[in-house]
LUMSEFI-152377 format. One record per residue (C-alpha): residue number from 1; x, y, z. Coordinates in pm, 1 decimal. Example, Ala and Ser with C-alpha at 12.3 -4.5 7.8 and 13.67 -1.06 7.14 Angstrom:
<recs>
   i       c1       c2       c3
   1   1230.0   -450.0    780.0
   2   1367.0   -106.0    714.0
</recs>
This chain:
<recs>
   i       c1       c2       c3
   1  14191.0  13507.1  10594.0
   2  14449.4  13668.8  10338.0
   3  14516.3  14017.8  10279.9
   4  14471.4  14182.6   9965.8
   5  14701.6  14487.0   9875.8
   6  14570.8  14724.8   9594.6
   7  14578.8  15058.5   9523.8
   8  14258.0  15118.3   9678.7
   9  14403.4  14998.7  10026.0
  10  14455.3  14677.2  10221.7
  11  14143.9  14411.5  10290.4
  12  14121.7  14132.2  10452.8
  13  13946.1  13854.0  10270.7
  14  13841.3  13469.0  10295.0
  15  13674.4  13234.3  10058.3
  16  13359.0  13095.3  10113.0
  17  13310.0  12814.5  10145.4
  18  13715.0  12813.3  10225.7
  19  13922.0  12588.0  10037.8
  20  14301.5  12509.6  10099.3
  21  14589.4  12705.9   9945.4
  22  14307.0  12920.2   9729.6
  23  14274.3  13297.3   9821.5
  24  13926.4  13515.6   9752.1
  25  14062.0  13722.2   9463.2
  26  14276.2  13669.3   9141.0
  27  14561.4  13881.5   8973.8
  28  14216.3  13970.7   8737.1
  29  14077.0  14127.4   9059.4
  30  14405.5  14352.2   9113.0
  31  14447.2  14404.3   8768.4
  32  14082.3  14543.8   8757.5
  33  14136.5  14748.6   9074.2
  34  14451.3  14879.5   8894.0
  35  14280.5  14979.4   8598.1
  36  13992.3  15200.7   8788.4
  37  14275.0  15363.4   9005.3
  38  14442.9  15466.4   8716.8
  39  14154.8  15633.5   8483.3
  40  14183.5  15868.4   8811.0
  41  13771.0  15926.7   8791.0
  42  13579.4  16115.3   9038.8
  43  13413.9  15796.2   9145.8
  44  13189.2  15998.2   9351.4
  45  12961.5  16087.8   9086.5
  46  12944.6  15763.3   8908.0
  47  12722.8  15452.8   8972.3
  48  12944.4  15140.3   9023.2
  49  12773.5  14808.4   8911.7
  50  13025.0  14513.9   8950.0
  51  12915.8  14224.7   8823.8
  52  13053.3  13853.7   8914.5
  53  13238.8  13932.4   9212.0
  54  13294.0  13597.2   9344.3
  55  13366.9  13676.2   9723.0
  56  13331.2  14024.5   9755.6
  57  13685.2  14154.2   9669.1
  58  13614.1  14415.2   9367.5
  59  13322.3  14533.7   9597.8
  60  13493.6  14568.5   9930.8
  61  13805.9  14788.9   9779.2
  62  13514.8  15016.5   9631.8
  63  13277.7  14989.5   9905.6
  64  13318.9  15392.1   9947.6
  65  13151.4  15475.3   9664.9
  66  12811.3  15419.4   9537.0
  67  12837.3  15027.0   9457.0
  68  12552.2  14813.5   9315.8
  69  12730.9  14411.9   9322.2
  70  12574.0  14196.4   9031.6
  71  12549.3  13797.5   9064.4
  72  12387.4  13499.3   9003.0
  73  12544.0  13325.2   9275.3
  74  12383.0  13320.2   9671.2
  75  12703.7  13179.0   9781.1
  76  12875.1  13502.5   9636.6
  77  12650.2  13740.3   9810.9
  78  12706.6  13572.2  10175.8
  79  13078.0  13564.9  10039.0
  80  13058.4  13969.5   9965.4
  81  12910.5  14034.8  10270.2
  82  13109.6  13830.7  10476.5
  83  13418.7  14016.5  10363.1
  84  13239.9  14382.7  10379.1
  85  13169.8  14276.8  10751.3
  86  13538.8  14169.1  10807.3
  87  13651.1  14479.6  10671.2
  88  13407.6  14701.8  10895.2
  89  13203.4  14784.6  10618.1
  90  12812.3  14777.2  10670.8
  91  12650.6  14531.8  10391.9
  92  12359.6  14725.5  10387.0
  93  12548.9  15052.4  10262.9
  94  12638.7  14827.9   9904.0
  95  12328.7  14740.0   9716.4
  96  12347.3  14371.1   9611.1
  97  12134.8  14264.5   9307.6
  98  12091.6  13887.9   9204.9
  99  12103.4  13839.9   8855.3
 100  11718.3  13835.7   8825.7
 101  11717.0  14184.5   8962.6
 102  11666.5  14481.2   8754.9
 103  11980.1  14701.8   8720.5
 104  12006.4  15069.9   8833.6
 105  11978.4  15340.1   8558.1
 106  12252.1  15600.7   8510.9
 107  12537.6  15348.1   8517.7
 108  12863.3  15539.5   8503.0
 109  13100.9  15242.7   8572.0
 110  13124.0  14853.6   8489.9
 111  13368.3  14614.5   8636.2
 112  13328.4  14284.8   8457.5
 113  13469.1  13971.4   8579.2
 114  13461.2  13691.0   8290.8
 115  13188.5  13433.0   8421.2
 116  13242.6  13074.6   8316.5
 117  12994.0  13022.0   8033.4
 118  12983.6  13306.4   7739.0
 119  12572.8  13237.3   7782.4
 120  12570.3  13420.3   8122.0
 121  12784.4  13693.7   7954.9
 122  12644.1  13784.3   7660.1
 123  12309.3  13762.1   7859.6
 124  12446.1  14039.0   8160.6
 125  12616.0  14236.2   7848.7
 126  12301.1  14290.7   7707.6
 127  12113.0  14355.9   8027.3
 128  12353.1  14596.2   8137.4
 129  12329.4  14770.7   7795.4
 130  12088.2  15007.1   7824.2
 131  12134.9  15164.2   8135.1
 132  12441.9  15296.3   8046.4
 133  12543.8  15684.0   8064.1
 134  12659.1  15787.0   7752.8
 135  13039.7  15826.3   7928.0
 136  13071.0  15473.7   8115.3
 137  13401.0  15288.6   8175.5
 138  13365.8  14966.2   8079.0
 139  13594.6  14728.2   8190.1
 140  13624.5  14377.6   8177.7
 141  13862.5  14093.9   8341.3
 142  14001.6  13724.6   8384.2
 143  14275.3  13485.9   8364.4
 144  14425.2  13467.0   8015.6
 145  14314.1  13107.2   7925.3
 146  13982.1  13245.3   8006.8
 147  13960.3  13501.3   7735.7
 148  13913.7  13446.6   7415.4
 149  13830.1  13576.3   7059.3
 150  13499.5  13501.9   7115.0
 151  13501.3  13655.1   7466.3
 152  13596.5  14009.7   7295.6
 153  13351.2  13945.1   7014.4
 154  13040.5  13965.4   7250.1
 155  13209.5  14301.1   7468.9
 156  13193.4  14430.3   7093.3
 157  12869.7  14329.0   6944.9
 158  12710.6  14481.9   7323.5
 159  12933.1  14779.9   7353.0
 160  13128.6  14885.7   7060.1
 161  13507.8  14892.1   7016.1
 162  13687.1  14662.5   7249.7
 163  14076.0  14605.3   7280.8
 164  14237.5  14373.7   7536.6
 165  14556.1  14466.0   7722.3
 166  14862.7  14301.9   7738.2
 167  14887.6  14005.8   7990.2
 168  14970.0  14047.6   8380.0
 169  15028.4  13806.9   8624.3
 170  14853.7  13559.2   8378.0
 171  14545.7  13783.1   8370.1
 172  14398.6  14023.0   8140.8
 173  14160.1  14355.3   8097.9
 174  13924.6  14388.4   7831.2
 175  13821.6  14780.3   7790.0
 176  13542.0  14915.6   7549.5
 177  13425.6  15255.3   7450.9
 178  13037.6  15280.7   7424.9
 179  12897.7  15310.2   7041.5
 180  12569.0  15486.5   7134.7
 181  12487.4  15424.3   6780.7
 182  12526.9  15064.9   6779.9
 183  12214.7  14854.7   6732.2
 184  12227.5  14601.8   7072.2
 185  12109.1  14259.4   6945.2
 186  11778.8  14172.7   7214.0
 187  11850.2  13974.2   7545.6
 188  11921.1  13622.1   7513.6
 189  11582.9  13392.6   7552.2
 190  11562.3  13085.3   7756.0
 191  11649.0  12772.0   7590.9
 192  11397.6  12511.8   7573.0
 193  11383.0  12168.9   7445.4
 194  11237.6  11826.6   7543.2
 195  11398.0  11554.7   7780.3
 196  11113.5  11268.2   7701.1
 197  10767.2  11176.8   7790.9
 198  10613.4  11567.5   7626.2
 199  10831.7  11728.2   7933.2
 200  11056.7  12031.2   7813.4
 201  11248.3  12221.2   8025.5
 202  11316.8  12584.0   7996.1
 203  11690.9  12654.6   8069.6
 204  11808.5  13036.6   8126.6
 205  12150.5  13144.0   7978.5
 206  12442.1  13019.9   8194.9
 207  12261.5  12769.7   8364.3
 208  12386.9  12368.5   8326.3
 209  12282.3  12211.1   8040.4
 210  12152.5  12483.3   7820.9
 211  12105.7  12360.2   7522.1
 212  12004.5  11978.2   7578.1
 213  11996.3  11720.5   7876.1
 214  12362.2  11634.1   8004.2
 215  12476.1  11281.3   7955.0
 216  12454.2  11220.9   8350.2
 217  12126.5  11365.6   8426.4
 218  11999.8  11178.7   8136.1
 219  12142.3  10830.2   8324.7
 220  12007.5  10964.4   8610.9
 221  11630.2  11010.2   8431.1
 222  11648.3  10655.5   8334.7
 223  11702.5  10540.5   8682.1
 224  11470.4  10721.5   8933.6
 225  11316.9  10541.9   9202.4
 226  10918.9  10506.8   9203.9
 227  10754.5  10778.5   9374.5
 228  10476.2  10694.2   9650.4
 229  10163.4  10947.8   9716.5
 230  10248.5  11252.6   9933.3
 231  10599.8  11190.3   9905.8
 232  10855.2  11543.8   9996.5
 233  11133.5  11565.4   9746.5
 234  11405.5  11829.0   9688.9
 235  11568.3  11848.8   9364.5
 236  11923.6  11925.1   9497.1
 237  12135.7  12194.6   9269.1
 238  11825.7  12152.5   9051.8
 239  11959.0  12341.7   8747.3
 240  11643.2  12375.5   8484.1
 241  11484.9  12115.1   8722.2
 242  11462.0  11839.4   8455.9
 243  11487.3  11627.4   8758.6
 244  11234.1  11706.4   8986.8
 245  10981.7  11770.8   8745.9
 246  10997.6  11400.2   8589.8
 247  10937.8  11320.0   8932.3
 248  10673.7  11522.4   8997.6
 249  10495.1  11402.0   8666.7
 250  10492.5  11025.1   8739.0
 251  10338.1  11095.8   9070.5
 252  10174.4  11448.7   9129.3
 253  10065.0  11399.0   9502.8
 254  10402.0  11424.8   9558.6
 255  10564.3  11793.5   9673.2
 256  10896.7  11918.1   9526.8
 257  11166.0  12148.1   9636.8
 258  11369.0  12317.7   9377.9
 259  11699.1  12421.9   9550.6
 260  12051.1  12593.4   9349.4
 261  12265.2  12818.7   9476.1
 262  12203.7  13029.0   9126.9
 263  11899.0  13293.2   9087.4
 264  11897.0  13196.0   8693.6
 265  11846.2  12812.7   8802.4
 266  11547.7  12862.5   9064.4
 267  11396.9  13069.2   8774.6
 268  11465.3  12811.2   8518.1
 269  11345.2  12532.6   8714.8
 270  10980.2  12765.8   8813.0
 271  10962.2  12809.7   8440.1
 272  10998.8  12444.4   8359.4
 273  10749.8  12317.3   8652.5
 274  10471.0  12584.4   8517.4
 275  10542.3  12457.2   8127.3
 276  10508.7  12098.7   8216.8
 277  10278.8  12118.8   8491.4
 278  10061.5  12419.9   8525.8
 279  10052.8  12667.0   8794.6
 280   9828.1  12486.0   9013.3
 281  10102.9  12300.3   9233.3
 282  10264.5  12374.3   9594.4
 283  10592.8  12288.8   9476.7
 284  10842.4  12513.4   9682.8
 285  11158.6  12704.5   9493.6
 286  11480.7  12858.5   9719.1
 287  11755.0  13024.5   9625.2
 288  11983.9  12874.5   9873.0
 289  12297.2  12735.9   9999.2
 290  12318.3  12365.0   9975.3
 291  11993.3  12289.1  10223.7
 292  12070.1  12538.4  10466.4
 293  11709.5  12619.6  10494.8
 294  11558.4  12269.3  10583.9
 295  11494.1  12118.0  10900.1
 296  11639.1  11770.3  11046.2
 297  11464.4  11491.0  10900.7
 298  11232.7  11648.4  10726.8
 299  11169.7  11490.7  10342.3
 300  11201.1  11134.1  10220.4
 301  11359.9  11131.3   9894.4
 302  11666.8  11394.1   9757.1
 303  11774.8  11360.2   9425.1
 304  12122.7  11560.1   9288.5
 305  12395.0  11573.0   9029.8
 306  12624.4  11775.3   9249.4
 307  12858.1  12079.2   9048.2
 308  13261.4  11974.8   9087.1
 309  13329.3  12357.5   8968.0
 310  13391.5  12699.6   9152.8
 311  13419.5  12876.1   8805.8
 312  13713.9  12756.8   8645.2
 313  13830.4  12559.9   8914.5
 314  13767.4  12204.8   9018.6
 315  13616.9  12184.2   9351.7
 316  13427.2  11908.8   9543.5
 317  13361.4  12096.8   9860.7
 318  12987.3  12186.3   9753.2
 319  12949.6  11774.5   9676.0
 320  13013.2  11678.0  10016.6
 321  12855.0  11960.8  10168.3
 322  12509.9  11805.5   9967.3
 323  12594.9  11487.4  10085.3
 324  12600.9  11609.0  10469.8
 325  12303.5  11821.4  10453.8
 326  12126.3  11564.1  10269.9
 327  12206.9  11308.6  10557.5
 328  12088.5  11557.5  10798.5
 329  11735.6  11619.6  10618.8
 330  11644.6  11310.4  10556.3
 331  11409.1  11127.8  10750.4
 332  11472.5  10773.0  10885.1
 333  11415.2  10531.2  10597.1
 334  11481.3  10856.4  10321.6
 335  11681.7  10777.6  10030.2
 336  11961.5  11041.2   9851.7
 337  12004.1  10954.0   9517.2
 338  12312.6  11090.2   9321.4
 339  12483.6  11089.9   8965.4
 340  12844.8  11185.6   8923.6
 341  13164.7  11141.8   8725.2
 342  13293.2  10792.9   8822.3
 343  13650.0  10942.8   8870.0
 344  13515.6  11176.1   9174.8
 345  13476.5  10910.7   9371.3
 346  13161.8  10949.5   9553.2
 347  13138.0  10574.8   9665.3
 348  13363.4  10621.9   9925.6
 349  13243.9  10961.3  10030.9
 350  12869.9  10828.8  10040.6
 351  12951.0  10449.3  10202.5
 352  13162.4  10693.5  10475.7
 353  12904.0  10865.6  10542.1
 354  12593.5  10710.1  10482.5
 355  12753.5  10360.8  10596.4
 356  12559.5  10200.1  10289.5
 357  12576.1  10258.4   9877.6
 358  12404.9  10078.9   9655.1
 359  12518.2  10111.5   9303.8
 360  12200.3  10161.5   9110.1
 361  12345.5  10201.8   8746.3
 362  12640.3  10313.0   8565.0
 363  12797.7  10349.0   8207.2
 364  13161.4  10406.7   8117.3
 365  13146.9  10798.5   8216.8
 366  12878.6  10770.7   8456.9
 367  12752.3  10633.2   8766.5
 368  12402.5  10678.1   8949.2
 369  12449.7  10623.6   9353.1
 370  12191.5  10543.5   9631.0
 371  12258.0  10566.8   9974.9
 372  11971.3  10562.9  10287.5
 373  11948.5  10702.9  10609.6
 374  11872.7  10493.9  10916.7
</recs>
């Protein structure tokens, strides 16, 4: 656990999941922290929404005010409230929405940190829109090679007039002012389009894959095992759940669990299973961490293209997590399928584990892994 040293005091703060030699804030945190301390507002009689806040740090150095903490991400909200703990701050006095949540009305202050993907964005931007007062601080940050024209472009087309500040400690603020007579353009619609065999998948902004079927998932599609009757499934990190749902069409007496760690994806992948296969089915859908939520040997097949990315960063932690949960779920016999980026090396991680791989297919980018419990 590091301590962070703002304005707004001292915290102490850990990532989670941890990872080596990386701390739970960024100069963009400070320099947002900075920025709010120095506007000197009564924050007392302004709603704070924060939106993004990875692990909690934004929202723990303005946990004594009235703070509403916006993400997509469950692993962010145990994060935040992990940290709000650690810094003897009761979780229950911050309000913490997920990004399906409706906002709070009356919001007198935004602090914006700049998500991966300008789909997620420009899809909270306009969300966040109107349920603005007429007088809200907007203020937006990240890591310079993180910001771009077209980063400033949709704070403008939401907001109004938006300048960026100069650079600090390889991060940078984006403030606007609020152009009440500015037209907002309407909320950004799911993406849909087909993956084969009349299935299309419905795709919320920010999610992977938005606007057609990755070139891994689609090896994966080619290659999935045949499904028996009454089989349990989980679609692992299921994204739109393009996955899952071809498995649930080529057998539908099977049941199958939607799992991501991202509110946009469960909703995505609910969307998808009603398109392509009515509402009449017992599939199950959790917003979860990694499989957290199953029992031991308790499904037969699991099939996942695991992220490599916190953010901007590359990170396999959440991969082998999946594989080690997925070990522990299956039952005797149960199979855990997996695509991947040949140069991450999941062979060895799996065979380690598993103490079997078989190598079901592959392509010069690509390669589709299969390893069973016994």
């Amino acid at each position: 656990m590091d301590q962070m040293h703002v304005a707004q005091g001292t915290f102490n703060l850990a990532r989670y999941p941890e990872r080596i030699n990386m701390r739970a804030w960024d100069s963009a945190d400070e320099y947002l922290l900075d920025e709010i301390h120095e506007l000197d507002l009564d924050l007392t009689q302004r709603r704070i929404v924060v939106v993004n806040d990875s692990h909690g740090a934004l929202t723990c150095a303005l946990s004594g005010y009235e703070v509403f903490s916006w993400s997509d991400s469950i692993l962010a909200e145990d994060a935040t409230r992990r940290n709000l703990e650690a810094n003897g701050v009761d979780p229950a006095d911050i309000t913490q929405l997920a990004s399906t949540d409706p906002l709070p009305d009356d919001i007198g202050v935004v602090l914006i940190k700049i998500p991966k993907t300008l789909a997620l964005l420009k899809y909270q931007l306009h969300l966040l829109r109107p349920k603005l007062r007429s007088d809200v601080r907007l203020i937006g940050a990240g890591m310079v090679k993180h910001i771009h024209a077209s980063t400033l472009n949709l704070f403008e087309g939401a907001f109004g007039p938006t300048v960026t500040s100069l650079a600090k400690k390889k991060a940078r603020v984006i403030r606007s002012e609020l152009d009440t007579s500015l037209v907002a353009e309407p909320v950004v619609p799911p993406t849909i389009y087909e993956i084969g065999d009349d299935i299309e998948v419905v795709t919320m902004p920010g999610v992977f894959a938005q606007s057609q079927v990755d070139v891994g998932t689609r090896l994966l599609l080619k290659n999935l095992p045949e499904v028996t009757d009454g089989m349990e499934i989980i679609d692992l990190g299921c994204g739109n759940g393009a996955v899952g749902v071809s498995l649930a069409r080529s057998n539908p007496s099977c049941l199958v669990s939607y799992v991501d760690s991202s509110h946009l994806a469960v909703a995505s992948a609910q969307a998808t299973v009603s398109r392509a296969m009515g509402d009449g089915r017992n599939d199950e859908f959790f917003v979860g961490d990694s499989l957290t939520l199953y029992d031991d040997a308790s499904v037969d097949l699991i099939v996942c293209n695991p992220p490599f990315h916190d953010q901007h960063a590359t990170d396999d932690s959440v991969a082998w997590q999946m594989f080690n949960d997925a070990k522990r779920v299956l039952r005797p016999g149960g199979q855990l399928l997996v695509v991947g980026n040949r140069h991450l090396g999941y062979h060895a991680k799996l065979k380690q584990l598993f103490g079997n791989l078989t190598n079901v297919a592959s392509n010069k980018k690509f390669v589709v892994l299969s390893a069973t419990r016994h």
